[in-house]
C-alpha positions as CSV (number, residue, x, y, z in Angstrom):
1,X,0.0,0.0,0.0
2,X,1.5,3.3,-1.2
3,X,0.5,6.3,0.6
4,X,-0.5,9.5,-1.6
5,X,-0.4,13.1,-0.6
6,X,-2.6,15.2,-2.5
7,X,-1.1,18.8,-3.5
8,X,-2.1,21.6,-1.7
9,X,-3.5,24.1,-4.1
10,X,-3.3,27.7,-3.7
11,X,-6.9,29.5,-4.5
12,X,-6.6,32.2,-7.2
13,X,-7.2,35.2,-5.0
14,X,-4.6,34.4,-2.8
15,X,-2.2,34.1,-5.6
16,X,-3.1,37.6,-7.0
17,X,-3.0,38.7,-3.0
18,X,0.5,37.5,-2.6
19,X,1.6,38.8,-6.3
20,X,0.1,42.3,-5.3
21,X,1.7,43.0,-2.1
22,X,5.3,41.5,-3.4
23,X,4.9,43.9,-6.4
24,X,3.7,46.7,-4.2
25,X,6.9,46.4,-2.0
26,X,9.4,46.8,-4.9
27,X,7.7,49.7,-6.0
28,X,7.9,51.1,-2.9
29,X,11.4,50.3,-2.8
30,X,12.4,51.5,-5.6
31,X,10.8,55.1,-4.8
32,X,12.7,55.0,-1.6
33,X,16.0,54.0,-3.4
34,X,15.7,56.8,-6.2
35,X,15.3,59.4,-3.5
36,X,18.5,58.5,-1.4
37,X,20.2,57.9,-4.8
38,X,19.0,61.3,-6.7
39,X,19.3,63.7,-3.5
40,X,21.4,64.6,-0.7
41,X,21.2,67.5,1.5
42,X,24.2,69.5,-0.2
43,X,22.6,69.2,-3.7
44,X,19.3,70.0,-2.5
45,X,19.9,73.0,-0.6
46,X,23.0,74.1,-2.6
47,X,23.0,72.6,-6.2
48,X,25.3,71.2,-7.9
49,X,26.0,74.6,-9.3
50,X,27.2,77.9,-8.0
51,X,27.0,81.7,-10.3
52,X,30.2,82.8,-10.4
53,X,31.0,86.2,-11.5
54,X,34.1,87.8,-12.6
55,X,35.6,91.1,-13.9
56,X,38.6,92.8,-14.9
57,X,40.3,96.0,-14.3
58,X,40.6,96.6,-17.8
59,X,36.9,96.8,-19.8
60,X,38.8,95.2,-23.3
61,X,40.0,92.3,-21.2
62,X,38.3,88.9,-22.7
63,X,37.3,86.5,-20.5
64,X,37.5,82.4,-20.4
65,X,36.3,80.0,-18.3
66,X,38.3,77.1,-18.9
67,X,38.6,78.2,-21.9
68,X,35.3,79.2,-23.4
69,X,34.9,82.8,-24.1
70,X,32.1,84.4,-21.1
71,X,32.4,88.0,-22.0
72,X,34.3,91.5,-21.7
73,X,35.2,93.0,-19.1
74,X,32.7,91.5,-16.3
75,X,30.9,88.6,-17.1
76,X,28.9,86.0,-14.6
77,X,28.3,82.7,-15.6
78,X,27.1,78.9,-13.3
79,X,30.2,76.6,-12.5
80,X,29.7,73.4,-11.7
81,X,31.0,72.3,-8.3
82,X,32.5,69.4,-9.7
83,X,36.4,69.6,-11.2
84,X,38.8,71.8,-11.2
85,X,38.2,75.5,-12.8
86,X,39.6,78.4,-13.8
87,X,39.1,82.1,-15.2
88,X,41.5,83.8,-17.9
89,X,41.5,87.3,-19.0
90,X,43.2,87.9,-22.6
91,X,44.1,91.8,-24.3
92,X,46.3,92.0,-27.2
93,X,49.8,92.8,-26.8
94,X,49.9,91.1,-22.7
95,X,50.0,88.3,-21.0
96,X,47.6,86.5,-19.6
97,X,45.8,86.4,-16.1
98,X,44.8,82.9,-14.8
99,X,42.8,82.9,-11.4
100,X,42.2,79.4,-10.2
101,X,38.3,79.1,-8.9
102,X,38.7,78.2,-4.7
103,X,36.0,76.0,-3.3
104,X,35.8,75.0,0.4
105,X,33.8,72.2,2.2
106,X,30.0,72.7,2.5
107,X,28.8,71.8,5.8
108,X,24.8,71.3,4.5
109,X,26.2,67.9,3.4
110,X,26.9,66.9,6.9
111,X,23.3,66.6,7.2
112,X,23.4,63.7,5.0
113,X,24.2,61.4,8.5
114,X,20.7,62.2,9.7
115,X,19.5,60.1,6.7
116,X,21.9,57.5,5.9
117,X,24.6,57.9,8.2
118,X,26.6,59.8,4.7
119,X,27.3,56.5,3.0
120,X,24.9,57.0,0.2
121,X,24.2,60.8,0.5
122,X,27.7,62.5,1.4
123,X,29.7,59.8,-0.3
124,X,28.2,58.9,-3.2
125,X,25.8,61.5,-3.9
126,X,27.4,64.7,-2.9
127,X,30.9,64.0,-3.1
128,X,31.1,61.4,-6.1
129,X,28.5,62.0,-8.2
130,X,27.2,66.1,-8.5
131,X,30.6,68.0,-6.3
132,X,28.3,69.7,-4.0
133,X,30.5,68.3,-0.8
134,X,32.2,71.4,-1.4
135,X,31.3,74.6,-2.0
136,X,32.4,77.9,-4.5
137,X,34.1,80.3,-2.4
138,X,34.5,83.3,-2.9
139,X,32.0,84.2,-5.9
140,X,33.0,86.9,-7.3
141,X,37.0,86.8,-8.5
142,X,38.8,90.2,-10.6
143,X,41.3,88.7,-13.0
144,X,43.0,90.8,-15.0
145,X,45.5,90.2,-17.7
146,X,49.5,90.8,-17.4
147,X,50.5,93.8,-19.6
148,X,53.0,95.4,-17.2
């Protein structure tokens, strides 16, 4: 004599139950990741961006930002906090005047422990990924070229 056991079937309604609330927690999850992942307190409050504006002591100066042309004389334009940058003025007949843009840390990113301790939002977010762990400082930079 054999024994059976008969299969337990599940009943549809339960299925779609269980499929619902499984599909309902990765969306959920996935909302949850995309906000740690797309924001952190320095790029929120900050940017990833700072205006920068800069000017010369000599109105027919010409003026580059890593070497794209901004203007003449005074010119302001958005810098990425990200990389290295730097500002040129250029006249005719002198040299030329290089002023390196200064950042300096930006404690709004500190914040990012409150959320995730800063593993995803100061690490990753604001310091790999957009630059807004640090901050443009000063703003406003006179660069003027070298004719003397």
């Amino acid at each position: 004599m054999m024994l059976r056991f008969r299969r337990k079937e599940v009943r549809p309604h339960v299925q779609l139950f269980i499929k619902g609330r499984f599909m309902k927690f990765i969306k959920v999850s996935v909302c949850v990741l995309s906000v740690f992942l797309n924001s952190a307190c320095a790029t929120m409050f900050n940017g990833s961006s700072a205006t920068v504006t800069v000017r010369s002591e000599d109105p027919k100066a010409k003026l580059y930002y890593n070497d794209t042309y901004v203007g003449q004389g005074s010119a302001s334009f958005p810098v990425p906090k990200k990389g290295n940058h730097s500002v040129r003025a250029t006249k005719e007949g002198c040299g030329d005047g290089t002023v390196a843009i200064q950042k300096k840390f930006d404690a709004t990113s500190l914040l990012g422990v409150l959320l995730d301790f800063g593993i995803v939002s100061m690490l990753i977010v604001d310091g790999a990924a957009t630059g807004a762990i640090q901050d443009i400082e000063p703003k406003n930079y006179v660069v003027n070229p070298n004719c003397g």
